[in-house]
Each structure stands twice: as C-alpha cells, then as structure tokens.
C-alpha positions as CSV (number, residue, x, y, z in Angstrom):
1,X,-48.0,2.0,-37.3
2,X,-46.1,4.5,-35.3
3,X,-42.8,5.0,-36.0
4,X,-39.9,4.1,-33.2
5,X,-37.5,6.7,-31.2
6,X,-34.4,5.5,-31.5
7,X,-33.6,8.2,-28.8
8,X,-31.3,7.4,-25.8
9,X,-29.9,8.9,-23.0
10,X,-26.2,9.2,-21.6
11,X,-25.5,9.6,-18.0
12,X,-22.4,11.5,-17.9
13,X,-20.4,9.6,-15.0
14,X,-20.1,11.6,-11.8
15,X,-16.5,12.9,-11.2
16,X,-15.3,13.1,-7.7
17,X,-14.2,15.9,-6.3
18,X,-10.5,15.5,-5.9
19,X,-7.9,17.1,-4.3
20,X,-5.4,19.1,-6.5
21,X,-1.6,19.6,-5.0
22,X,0.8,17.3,-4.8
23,X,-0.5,13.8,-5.3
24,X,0.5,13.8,-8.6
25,X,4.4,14.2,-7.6
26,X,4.1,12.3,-4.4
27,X,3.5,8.7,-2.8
28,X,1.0,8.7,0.3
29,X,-0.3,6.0,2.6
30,X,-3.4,4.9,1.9
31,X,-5.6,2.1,3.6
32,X,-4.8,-1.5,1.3
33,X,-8.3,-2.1,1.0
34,X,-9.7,1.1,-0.2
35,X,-6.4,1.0,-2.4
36,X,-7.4,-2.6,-4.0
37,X,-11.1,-1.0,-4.3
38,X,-9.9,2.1,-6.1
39,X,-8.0,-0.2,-8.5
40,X,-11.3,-2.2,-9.5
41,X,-13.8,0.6,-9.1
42,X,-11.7,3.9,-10.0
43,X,-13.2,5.4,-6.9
44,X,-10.9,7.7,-5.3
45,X,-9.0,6.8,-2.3
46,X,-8.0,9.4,0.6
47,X,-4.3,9.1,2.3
48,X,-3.3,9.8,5.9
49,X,-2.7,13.2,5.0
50,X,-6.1,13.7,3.9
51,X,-5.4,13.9,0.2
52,X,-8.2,12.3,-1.9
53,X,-7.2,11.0,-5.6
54,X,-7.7,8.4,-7.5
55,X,-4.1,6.2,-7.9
56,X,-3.2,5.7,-11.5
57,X,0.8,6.0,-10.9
58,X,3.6,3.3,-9.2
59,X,4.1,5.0,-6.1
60,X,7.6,3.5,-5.9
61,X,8.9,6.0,-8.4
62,X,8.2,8.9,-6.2
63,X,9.3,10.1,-2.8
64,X,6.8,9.7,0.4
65,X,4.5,12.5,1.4
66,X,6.3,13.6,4.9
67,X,2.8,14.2,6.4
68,X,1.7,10.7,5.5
69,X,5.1,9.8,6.7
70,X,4.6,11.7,10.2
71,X,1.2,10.1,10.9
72,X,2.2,6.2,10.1
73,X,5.1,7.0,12.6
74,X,2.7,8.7,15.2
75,X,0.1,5.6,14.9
76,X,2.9,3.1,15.4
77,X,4.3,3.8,18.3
C-alpha cells in the first residue's frame, strides 16, 4: 500500500496594482456599477481622475477629489 501526500498547494491571490496618493484621504467619482462590483468582488475600481483603488472607506467623511470634481462638471454640461 502506498502511502498518501497529504500535500497541497496555495495560490497566493493576485494583488492589483493600485495607485498610491491620495485615495486614502479623498472621495472620488467612480462609475455605480463598478462601485457595487468592487464591494462584492474586492476588485479595484478606477475614478474619473484615473485613480485605481479598492473602496473600503465611507466616502462621505472626506472631501471630494477637485479633479473628479472638474471632470463630472465638464461631462455635464
């Protein structure tokens, strides 16, 4: 009888690469959907502004990035 491996094999999960800078100390405009899908999945989202992050933080509780800010008012007029 041969004996069994009781071997396995973890797959480190692939981290995105993020933007560093001010996401952490700002609120930015992001698409609702891919902001609904980043807070099932935990993929990472990318505002306006280009910023790519994944949200983990009320946004309310922080002011508005002026360059998300700039291009909402650009696209709505």
């Amino acid at each position: 009888m041969e004996p069994m491996s009781d071997t396995t094999t973890e797959v480190a999960p692939v981290q995105p690469d993020l933007d560093d800078g001010d996401h952490e100390r700002m609120a930015h405009y992001v698409n609702k959907v891919d902001a609904v899908r980043s807070n099932v999945t935990g993929e990472p989202v990318v505002a306006l502004c280009g910023k790519r992050w994944v949200p983990n933080r009320l946004p309310e509780k922080y002011p508005v990035c002026q360059t998300c800010a700039e291009i909402l008012a650009s696209l709505t007029k």
